[in-house]
C-alpha positions in Angstrom: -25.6 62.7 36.6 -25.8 59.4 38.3 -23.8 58.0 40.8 -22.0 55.6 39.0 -21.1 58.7 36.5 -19.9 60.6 39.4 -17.5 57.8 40.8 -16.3 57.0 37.2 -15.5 61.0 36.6 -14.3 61.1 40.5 -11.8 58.2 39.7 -10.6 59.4 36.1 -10.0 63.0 38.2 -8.4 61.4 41.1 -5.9 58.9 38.6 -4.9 61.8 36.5 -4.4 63.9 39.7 -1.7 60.9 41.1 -0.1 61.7 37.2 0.3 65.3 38.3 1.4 64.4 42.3 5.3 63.5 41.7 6.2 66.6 40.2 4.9 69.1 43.1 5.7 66.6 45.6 9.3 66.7 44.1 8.7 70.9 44.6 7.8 70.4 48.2 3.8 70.3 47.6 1.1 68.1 47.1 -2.7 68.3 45.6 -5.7 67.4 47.4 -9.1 66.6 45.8 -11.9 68.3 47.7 -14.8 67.5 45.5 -16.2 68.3 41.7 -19.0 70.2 41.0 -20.8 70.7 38.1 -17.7 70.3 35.7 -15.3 71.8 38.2 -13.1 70.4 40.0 -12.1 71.5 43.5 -8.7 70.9 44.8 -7.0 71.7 47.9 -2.9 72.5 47.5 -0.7 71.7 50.0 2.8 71.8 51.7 4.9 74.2 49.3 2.3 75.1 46.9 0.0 76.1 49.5 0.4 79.9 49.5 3.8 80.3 46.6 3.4 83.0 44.0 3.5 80.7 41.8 0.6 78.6 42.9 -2.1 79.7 40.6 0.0 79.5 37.6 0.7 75.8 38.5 -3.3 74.9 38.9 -4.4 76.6 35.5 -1.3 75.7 33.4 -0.5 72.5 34.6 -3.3 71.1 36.9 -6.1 72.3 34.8 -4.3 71.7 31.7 -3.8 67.9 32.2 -6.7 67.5 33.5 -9.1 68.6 31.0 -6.6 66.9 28.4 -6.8 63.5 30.7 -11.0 64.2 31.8 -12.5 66.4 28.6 -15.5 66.4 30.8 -13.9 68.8 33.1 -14.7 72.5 32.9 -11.6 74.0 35.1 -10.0 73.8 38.7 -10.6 75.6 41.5 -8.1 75.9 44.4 -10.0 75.9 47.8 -8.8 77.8 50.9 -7.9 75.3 53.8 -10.8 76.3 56.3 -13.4 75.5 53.3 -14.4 72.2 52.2 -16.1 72.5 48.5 
């Protein structure tokens, strides 16, 4: 993949990501993307999503959902603990 590919997908990921922002930031949370590997992208939640029970059905039924929707290139989401960076 070439660089300009990876700043296109990175961009397309990142857009539909601020899509996705108002409704946990009305929650209490936020969504942080940490980097995209090989189809998978790698986000970081924050503020009230970071640790809720109901975190990981928010990143594969909405995040992952709208994303893949939004970016069909996308394989899935992966949440990312805070002390690890992709």
């Amino acid at each position: 993949m070439t660089e300009q590919v990876k700043d296109d997908l990175r961009e397309r990921v990142a857009a539909t990501l601020d899509m996705v922002r108002p409704s946990l930031q009305a929650d209490g949370g936020d969504v942080e993307l940490v980097d995209i590997v090989d189809g998978v992208v790698k986000v970081r939640l924050k503020g009230a999503c970071h640790g809720c029970p109901m975190a990981a059905m928010t990143l594969q039924m909405g995040i992952e959902r709208i994303l893949r929707r939004e970016v069909p290139e996308i394989q899935g989401v992966e949440n990312v603990p805070d002390d690890e960076d992709g």
